[in-house]
C-alpha positions in Angstrom: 46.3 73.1 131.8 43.8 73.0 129.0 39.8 74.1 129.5 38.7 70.5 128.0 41.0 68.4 130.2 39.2 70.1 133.2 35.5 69.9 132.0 36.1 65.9 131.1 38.1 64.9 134.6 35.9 65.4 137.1 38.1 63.8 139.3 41.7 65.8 138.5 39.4 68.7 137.8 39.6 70.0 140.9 43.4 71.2 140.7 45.7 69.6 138.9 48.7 71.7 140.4 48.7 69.1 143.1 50.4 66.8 140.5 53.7 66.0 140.3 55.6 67.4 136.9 56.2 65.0 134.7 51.7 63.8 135.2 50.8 67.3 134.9 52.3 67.5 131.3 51.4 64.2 130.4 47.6 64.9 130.6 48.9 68.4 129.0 49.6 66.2 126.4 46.9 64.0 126.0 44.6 67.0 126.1 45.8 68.5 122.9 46.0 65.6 121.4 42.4 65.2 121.6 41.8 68.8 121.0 40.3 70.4 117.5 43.2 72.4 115.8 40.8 75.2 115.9 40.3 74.8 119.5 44.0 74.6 120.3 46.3 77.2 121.3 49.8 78.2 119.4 51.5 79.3 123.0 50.8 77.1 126.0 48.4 78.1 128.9 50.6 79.6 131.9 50.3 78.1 135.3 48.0 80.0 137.7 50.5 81.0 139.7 52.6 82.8 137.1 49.6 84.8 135.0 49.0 88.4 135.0 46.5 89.6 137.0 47.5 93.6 137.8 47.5 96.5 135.3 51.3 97.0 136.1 52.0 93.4 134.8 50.5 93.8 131.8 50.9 97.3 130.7 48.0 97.9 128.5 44.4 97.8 128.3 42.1 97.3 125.8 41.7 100.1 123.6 45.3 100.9 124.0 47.2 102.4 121.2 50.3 100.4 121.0 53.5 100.3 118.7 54.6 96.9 117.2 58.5 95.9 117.6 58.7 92.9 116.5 56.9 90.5 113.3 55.6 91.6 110.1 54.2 94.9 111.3 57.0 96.2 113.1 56.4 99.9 113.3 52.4 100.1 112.6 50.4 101.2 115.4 47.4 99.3 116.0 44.7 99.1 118.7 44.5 95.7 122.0 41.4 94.3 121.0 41.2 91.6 124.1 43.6 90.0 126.7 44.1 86.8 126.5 44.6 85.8 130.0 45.9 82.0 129.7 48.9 82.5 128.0 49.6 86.2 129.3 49.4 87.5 125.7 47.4 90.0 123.7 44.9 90.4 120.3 45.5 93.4 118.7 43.6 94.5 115.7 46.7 94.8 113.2 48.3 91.4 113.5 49.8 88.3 111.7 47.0 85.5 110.7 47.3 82.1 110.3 44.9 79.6 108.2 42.7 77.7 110.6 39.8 75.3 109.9 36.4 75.9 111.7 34.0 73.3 112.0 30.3 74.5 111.3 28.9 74.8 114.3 31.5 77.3 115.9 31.1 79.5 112.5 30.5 82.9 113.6 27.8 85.2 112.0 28.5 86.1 108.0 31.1 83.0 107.8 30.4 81.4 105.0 33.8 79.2 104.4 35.7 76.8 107.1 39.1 78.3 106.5 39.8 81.3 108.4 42.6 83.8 108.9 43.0 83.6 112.8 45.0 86.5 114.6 48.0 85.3 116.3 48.9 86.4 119.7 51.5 88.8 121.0 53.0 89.5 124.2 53.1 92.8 126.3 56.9 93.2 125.7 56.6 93.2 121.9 54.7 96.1 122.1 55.0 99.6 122.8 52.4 102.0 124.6 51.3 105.2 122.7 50.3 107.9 123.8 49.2 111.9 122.6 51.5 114.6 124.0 50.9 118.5 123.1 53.5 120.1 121.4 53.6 124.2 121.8 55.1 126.3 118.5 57.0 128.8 118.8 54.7 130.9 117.2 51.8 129.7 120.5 50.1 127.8 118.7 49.9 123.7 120.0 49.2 120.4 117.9 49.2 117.2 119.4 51.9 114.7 118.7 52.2 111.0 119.8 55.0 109.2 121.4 55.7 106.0 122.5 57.4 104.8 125.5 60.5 102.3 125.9 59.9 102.2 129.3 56.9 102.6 131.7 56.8 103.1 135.6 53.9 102.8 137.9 54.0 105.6 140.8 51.1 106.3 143.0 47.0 105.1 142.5 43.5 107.0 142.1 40.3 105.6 142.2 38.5 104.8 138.7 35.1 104.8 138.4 34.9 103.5 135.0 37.2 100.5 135.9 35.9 99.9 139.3 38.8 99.7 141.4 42.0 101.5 142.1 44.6 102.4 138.7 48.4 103.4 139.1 49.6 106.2 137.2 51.4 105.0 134.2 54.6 107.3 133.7 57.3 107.3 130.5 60.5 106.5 132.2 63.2 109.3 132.7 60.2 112.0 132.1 57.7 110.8 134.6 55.8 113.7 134.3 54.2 112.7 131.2 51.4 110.3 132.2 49.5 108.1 129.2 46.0 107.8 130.9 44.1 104.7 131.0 41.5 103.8 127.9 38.6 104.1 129.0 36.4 100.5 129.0 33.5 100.2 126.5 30.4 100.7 128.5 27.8 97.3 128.7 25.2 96.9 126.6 21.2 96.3 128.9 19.4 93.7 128.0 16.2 92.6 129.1 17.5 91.0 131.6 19.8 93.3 133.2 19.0 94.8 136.9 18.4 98.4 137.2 21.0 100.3 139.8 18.1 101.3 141.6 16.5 97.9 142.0 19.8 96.4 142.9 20.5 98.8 145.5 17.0 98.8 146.9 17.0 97.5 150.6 14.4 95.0 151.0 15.0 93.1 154.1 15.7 94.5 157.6 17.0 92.1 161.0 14.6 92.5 163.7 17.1 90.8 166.0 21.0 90.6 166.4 20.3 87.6 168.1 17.5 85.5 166.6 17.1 84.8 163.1 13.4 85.1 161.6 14.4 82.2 159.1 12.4 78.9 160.0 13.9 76.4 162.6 15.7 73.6 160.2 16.0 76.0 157.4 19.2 75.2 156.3 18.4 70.8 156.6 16.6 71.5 154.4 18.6 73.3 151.6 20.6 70.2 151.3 20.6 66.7 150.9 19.1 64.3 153.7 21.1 61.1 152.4 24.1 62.9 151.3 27.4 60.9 151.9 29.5 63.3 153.5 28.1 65.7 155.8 31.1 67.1 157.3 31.4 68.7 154.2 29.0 71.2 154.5 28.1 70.9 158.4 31.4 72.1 159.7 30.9 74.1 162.7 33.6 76.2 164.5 34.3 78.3 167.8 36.9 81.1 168.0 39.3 81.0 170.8 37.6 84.1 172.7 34.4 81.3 172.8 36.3 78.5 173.6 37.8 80.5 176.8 34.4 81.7 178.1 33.0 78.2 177.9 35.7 76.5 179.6 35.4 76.5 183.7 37.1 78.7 185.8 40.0 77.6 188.3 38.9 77.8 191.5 41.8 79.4 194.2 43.7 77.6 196.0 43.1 77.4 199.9 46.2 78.2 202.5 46.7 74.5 203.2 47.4 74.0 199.7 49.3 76.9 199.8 51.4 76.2 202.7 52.2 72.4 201.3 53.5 73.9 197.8 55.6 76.2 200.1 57.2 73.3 201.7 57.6 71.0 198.6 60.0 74.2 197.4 61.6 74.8 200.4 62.6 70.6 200.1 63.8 70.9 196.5 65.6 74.1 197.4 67.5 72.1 199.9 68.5 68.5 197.9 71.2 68.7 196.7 71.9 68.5 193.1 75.6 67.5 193.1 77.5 65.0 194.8 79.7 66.3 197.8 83.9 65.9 197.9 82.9 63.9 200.5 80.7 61.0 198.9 82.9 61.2 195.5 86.2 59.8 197.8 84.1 57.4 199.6 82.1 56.1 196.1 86.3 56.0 194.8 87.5 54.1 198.0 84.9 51.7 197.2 85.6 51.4 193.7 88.8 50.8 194.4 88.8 48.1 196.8 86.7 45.9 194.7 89.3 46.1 191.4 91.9 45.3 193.9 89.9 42.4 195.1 89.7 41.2 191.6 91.4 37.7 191.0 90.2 36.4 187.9 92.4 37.8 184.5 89.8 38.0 181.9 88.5 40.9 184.3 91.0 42.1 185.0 91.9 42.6 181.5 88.8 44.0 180.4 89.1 47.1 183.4 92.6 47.5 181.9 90.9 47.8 178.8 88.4 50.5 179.5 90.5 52.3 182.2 91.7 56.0 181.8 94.9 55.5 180.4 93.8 52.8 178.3 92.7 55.3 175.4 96.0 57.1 175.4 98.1 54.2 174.9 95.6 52.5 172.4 96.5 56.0 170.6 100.2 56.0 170.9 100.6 52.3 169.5 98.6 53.0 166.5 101.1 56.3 166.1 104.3 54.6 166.6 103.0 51.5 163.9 102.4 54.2 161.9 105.4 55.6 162.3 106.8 52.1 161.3 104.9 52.1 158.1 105.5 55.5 157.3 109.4 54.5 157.4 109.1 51.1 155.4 107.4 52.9 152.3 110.6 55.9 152.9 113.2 53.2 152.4 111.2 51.3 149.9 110.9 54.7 147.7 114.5 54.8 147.8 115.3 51.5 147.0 113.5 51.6 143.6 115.3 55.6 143.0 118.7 53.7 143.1 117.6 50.6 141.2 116.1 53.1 138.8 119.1 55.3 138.3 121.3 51.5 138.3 119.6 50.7 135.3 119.4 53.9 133.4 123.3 53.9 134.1 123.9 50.4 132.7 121.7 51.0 129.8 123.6 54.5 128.7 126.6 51.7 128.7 125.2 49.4 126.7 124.2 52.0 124.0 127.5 53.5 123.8 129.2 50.2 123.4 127.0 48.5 120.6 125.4 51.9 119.2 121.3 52.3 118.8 120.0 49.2 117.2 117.0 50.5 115.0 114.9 47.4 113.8 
């Protein structure tokens, strides 16, 4: 999503991912339409989730050498200028321009007109890294030669200084021995209001206690607002499980009363029974029994007919033998229409032969 549609919604600011599709490219939309065409981008901003943000993504640095495969320059080597991080694409210092209008107060130093050639982007896989092998003579003597590879692999990490963090070694695939270092970043300029190393890694405060802060009692009250709406915002105050099970009260033990009574409760569930005995199911049967046999009135007794055993199994063998009966009807109508059909073709192969094909 674009920059200004974020700095004028304060309320879908926040993250517009939480969007459904067909909103988020609507205020897409409505933000480039109110966007400068200087201001604008060709190639539409990537979604946070999907940008580049490891050297092995990308593949280059700036300062790279790279070869161009694709465009008007397809074969020049040129030099990554920048990274241009919302679209996943790259400046490079040989490139195709387009004519763009600037308004005057985003002229940069030495413009003097409001059309400008601006560089167009391109992405990582148009390009091709290039890098300086040495070549040995037969003669011992070595120049240096550059290549450029189809194909990179990252295999195993070191730890540079200049970048700050930890780089993978970027090999030419197939001869992963060759490694193309790494560009090294332009240093930063001081100012006069840059921090000296040694000031910044001065230690100026030491703890006199683990325990007990030397900060003023109501410290942090007093940082924020005393009116503010919602405090829960900022108060929020939690307690690790570890401190939740110290504060909560022990169990006491149980004394041999108790004991002895929780002993007995099992030993009476041990005992009930849990199914019913041959016994009670012939007696709870007999019972049963009696009473339908008792029964005088028919609409009862047609309603335990209905939901007896056996009920089921003949409800099932009617509906089998009237299908049956179906079935049959449709056989002997089928055949009734194949011998009025072959009747007819008969009688009509007659009536041809005796008064000839009538043609009108």
């Amino acid at each position: 999503m674009s920059n200004s549609l974020r700095n004028l919604s304060k309320r879908y600011g926040a993250n517009l991912e939480r969007f459904p599709f067909f909103l988020r490219k609507m205020f897409d939309q409505m933000s480039r339409e109110a966007q400068l065409p200087a201001l604008s981008s060709e190639v539409a901003e990537v979604p946070m989730k999907k940008r580049f943000n490891k050297p092995e993504q990308w593949k280059v640095e700036v300062g790279d050498r790279v070869l161009m495969t694709k465009g008007k320059y397809r074969g020049h080597v040129t030099k990554v200028l920048a990274l241009h991080r919302p679209t996943n694409r790259l400046f490079l210092e040989l490139a195709e321009t387009k004519k763009m209008v600037v308004p005057k107060q985003f002229w940069q130093p030495g413009q003097s007109t409001h059309v400008i050639d601006y560089p167009r982007t391109v992405h990582p896989d148009d390009v091709k890294v290039v890098g300086t092998a040495i070549e040995r003579a037969e003669d011992g003597t070595e120049r240096e030669k550059d290549i450029a590879a189809d194909q990179l692999v990252f295999k195993g990490e070191y730890w540079d200084a200049d970048y700050g963090k930890m780089m993978p070694y970027r090999r030419v695939r197939f001869h992963e021995n060759i490694i193309i270092p790494w560009p090294r970043p332009e240093p930063e300029e001081e100012c006069s209001f840059s921090t000296p190393i040694e000031a910044a890694e001065e230690r100026t405060y030491l703890p006199k206690c683990l325990v007990r802060t030397d900060a003023p009692e109501g410290i942090v009250e007093s940082l924020r607002d005393p009116l503010i709406k919602r405090r829960y915002k900022w108060d929020k105050q939690y307690i690790t499980r570890s401190e939740a099970k110290k504060l909560r009260q022990p169990e006491m033990p149980f004394s041999d009363v108790k004991k002895a009574m929780f002993a007995e409760r099992a030993q009476i569930r041990a005992n009930t029974p849990t199914e019913p005995s041959t016994e009670t199911i012939e007696l709870v049967g007999k019972l049963v029994a009696d009473r339908l046999n008792s029964v005088t009135d028919p609409n009862f007794a047609a309603y335990v007919n209905s939901v007896a055993p056996d009920a089921r199994a003949k409800k099932i063998e009617a509906r089998e033998k009237a299908k049956m009966i179906h079935d049959e009807k449709i056989r002997e109508a089928q055949e009734r229409n194949k011998i009025r059909r072959r009747t007819e073709a008969k009688y009509k192969s007659r009536s041809q032969k005796r008064n000839g094909n009538v043609v009108f």
